[in-house]
C-alpha positions as CSV (number, residue, x, y, z in Angstrom):
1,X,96.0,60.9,84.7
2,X,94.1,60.0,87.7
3,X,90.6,58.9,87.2
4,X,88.2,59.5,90.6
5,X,86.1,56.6,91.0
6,X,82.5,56.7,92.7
7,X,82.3,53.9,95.2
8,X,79.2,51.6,94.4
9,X,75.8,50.9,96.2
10,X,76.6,54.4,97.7
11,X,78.7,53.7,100.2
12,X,80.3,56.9,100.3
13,X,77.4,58.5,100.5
14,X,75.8,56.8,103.4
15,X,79.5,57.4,105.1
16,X,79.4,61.3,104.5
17,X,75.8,61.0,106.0
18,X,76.7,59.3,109.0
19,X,79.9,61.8,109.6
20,X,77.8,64.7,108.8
21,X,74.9,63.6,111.5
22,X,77.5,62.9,114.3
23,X,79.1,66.4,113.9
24,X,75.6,67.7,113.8
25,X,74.7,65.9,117.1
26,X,78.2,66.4,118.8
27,X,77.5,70.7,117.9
28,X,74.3,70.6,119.3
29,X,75.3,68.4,122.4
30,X,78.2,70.9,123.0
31,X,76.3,73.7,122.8
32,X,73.5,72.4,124.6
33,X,75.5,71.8,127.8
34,X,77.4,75.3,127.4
35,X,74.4,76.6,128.2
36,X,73.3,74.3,130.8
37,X,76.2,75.0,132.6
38,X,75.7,79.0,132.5
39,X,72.7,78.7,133.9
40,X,71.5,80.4,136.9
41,X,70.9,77.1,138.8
42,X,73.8,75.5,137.9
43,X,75.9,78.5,139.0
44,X,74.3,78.5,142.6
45,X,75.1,74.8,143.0
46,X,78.9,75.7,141.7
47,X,78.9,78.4,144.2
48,X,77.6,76.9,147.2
49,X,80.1,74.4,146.4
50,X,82.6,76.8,146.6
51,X,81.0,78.0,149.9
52,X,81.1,74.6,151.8
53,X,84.0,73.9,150.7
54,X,85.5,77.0,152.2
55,X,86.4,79.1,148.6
56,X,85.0,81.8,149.9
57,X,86.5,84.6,147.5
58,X,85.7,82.1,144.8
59,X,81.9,81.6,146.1
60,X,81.6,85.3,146.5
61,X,82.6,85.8,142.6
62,X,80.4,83.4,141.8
63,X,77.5,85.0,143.7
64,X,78.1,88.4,141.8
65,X,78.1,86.9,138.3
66,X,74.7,85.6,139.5
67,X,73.2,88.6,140.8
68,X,74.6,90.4,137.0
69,X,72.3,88.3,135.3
70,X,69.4,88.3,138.1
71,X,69.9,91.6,139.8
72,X,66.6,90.8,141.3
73,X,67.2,87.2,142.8
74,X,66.7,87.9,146.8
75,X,67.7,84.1,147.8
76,X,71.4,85.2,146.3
77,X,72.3,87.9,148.6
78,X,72.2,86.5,152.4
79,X,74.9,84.3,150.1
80,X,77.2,86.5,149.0
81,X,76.8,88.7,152.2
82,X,78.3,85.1,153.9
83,X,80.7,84.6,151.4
84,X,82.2,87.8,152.0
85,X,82.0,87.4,156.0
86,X,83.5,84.0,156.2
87,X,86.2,85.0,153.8
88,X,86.6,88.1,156.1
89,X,86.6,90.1,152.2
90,X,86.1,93.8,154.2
91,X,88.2,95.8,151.6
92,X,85.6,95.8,148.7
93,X,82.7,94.1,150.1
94,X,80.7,97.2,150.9
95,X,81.4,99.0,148.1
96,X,80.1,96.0,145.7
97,X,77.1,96.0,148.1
98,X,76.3,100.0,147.4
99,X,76.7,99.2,143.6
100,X,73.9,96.5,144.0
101,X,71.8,98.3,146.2
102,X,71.8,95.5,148.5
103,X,69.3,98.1,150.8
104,X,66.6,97.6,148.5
105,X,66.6,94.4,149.8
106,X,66.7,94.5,153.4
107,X,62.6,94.1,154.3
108,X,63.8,89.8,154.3
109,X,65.4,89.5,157.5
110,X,68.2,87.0,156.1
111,X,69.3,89.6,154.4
112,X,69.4,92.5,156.1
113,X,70.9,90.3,159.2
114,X,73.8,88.8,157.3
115,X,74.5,92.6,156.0
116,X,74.6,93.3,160.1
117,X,77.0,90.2,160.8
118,X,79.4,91.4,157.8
119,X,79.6,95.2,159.7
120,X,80.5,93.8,162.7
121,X,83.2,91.2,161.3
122,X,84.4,93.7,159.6
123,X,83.6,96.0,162.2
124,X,83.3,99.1,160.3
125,X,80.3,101.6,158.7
126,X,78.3,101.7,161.3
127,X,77.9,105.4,161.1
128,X,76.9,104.8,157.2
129,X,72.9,104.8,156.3
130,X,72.8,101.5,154.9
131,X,73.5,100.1,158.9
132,X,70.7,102.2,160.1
133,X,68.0,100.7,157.3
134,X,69.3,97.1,157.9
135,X,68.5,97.7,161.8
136,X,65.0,99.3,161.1
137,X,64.3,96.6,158.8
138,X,64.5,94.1,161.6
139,X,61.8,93.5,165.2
140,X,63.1,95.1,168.2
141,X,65.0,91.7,170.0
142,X,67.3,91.7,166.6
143,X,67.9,95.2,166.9
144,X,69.0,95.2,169.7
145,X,71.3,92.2,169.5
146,X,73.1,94.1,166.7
147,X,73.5,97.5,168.4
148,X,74.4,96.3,171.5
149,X,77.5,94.0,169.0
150,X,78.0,97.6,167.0
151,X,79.5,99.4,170.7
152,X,81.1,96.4,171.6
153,X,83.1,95.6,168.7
154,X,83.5,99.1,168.3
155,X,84.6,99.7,172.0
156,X,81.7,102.5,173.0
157,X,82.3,101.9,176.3
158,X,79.9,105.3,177.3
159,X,77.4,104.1,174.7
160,X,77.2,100.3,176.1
161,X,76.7,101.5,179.6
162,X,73.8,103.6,178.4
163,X,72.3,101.4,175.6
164,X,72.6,97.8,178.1
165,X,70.5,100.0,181.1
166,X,68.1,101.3,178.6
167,X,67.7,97.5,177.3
168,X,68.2,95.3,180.0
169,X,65.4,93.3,179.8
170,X,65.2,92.5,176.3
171,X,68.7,91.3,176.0
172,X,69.1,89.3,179.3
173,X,66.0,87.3,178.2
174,X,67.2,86.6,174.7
175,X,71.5,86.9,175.3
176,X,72.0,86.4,178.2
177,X,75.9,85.8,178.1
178,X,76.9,88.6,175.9
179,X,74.4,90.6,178.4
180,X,76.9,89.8,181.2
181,X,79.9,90.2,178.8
182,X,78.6,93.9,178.7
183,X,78.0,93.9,182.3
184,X,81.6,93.1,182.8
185,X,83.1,95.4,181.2
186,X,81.5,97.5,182.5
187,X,82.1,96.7,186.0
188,X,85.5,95.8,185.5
189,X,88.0,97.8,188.1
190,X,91.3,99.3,186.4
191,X,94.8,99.9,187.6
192,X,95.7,103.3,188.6
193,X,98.5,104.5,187.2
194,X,99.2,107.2,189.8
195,X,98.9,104.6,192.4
196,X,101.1,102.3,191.0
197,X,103.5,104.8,190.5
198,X,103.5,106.0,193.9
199,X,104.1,102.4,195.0
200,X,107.0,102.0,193.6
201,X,108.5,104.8,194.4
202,X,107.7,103.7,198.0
203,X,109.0,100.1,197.6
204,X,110.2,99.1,194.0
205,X,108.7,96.7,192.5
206,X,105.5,97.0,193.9
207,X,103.7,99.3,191.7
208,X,104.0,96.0,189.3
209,X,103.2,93.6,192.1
210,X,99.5,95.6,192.4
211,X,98.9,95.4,188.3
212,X,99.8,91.9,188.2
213,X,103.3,91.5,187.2
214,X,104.7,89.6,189.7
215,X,107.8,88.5,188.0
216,X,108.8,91.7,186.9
217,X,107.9,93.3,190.6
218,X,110.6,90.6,192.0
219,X,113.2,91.6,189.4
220,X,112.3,95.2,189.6
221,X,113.3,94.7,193.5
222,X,116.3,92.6,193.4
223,X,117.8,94.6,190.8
224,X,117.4,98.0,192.7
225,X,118.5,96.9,195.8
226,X,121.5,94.6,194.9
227,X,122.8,97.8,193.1
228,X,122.0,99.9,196.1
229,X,123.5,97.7,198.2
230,X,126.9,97.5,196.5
231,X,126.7,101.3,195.9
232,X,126.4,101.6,199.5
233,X,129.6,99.3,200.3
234,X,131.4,101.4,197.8
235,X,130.7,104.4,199.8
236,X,131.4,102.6,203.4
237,X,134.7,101.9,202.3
238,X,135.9,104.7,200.3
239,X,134.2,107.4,200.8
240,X,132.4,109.9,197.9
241,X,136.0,108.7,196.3
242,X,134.5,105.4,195.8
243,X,134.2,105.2,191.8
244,X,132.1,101.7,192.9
245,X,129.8,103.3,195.0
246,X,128.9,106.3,192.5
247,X,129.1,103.6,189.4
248,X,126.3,101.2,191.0
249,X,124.8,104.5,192.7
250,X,124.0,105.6,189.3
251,X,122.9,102.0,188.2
252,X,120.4,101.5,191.1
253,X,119.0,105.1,190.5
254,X,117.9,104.4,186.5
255,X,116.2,101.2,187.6
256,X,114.5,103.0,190.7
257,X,113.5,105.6,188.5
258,X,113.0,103.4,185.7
259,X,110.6,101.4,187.8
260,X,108.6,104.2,188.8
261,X,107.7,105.1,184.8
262,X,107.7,101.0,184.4
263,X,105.1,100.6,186.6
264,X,102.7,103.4,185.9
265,X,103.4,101.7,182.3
266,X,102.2,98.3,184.1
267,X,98.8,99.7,185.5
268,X,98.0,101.0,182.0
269,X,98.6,97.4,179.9
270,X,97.2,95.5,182.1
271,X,94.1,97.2,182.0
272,X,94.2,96.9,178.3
273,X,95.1,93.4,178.2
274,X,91.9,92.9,180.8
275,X,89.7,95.2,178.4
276,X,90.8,93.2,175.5
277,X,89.6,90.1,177.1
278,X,86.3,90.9,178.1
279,X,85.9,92.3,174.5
280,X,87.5,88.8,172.8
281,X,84.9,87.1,175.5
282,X,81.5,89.4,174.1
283,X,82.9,89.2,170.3
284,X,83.6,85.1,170.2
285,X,80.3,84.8,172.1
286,X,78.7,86.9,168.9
287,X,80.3,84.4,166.3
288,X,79.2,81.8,168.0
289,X,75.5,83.2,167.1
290,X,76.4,83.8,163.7
């Protein structure tokens, strides 16, 4: 039979106490810091840690679990618009933004310009009513910096012309280089086609010679003469007999006609490729004032 024997001068019971107090103090310690940590404070610094550390999906989630526990937190939101422009996050972004009614904050500036910045990253709604109320929201120099951005990056080449007349002064005073980004595209003096066409069909090779493409205007050439050329001694020795002369006659004539089409082809990239650049030029030139 076993006996259980109290331990004396209470021992035990200054032991239980002791073990009992820690776990006391350990509970509350735990569930003090839980909370600390959920804090609204504490989750800003964890997501602007996230932000400069470039997580930018993972700054933007952060930024949202804010904003469901202080919908009404304007410092948030130029955040999460940045988070979601720096991680380029155009698939959802907007839709998220509707749900929080991000327009009922876009009387402060940040915020309405950072919504701006994220429509012309992601270079899309511009025809949607939240663009317009961010615009209004802002003085007439901003306004102006972001419209003129909305036909560039949107390639509204009959809407820049009229919009950079209409608002010359303003935006040569206060942008002065994507002012002259406009103005040269614009100005800038395309490739005809037709002309280039015509060339070649002159003088192969030259259609591509007058868009540019040197290289392929000197291999255009050489290839539809040295065909011609051998077609021609077929012929000079045989006759229309000459199974030489009509098998190079035939090669030189796809490549002459070939170059005709090429070169009409030519005039039309190369205008693109200079468009493109002029655009890339305005665009990086916008990033650089984001």
């Amino acid at each position: 039979m076993s006996i259980f024997i109290i331990p004396r001068n209470n021992d035990f019971m200054i032991r239980l106490n002791k073990t009992t107090l820690l776990f006391c103090f350990i509970l509350f310690f735990h569930v003090g810091n839980t909370q600390n940590l959920f804090n609204t404070e504490n989750l800003k610094k964890f997501a602007a840690y996230l932000q400069n550390t470039r997580q930018y999906d993972l700054a933007a989630s952060e930024y949202e679990r804010i904003l469901s526990i202080t919908p009404y937190d304007v410092t948030v939101y130029p955040e999460l618009l940045t988070a979601y422009r720096l991680g380029n996050n155009c698939q959802n972004s907007f839709q998220t933004l509707e749900t929080l009614k991000v327009n009922r904050f876009f009387e402060n500036s940040p915020v309405a310009s950072e919504y701006l910045k994220l429509t012309l990253t992601c270079n899309c709604c511009y025809e949607k009513p939240l663009f317009t109320e961010a615009l209004s929201s802002l003085d007439a120099t901003e306004r102006a910096f972001y419209q003129l951005g909305h036909y560039i990056f949107s390639k509204k080449e009959d809407a820049l012309i009229s919009f950079t007349s209409s608002n010359a002064d303003i935006l040569n005073n206060n942008f002065p280089d994507i002012f002259s980004n406009a103005l040269d595209i614009q100005m800038m003096k395309e490739k005809s086609p037709f002309v280039a066409a015509s060339m070649s069909a002159i003088i192969p090779g030259s259609g591509k010679a007058y868009s540019g493409y040197w290289g392929d205007a000197v291999m255009s050439l050489l290839f539809v003469s040295t065909n011609a050329w051998l077609s021609y001694q077929g012929f000079k020795k045989k006759g229309v007999k000459s199974i030489t002369g009509w098998i190079f006659g035939s090669i030189s004539f796809g490549f002459y006609t070939g170059n005709i089409w090429g070169s009409a082809k030519a005039a039309k990239n190369r205008n693109t490729a200079a468009y493109n650049k002029l655009y890339n030029e305005a665009k990086n030139n916008y990033y650089k004032r984001f």
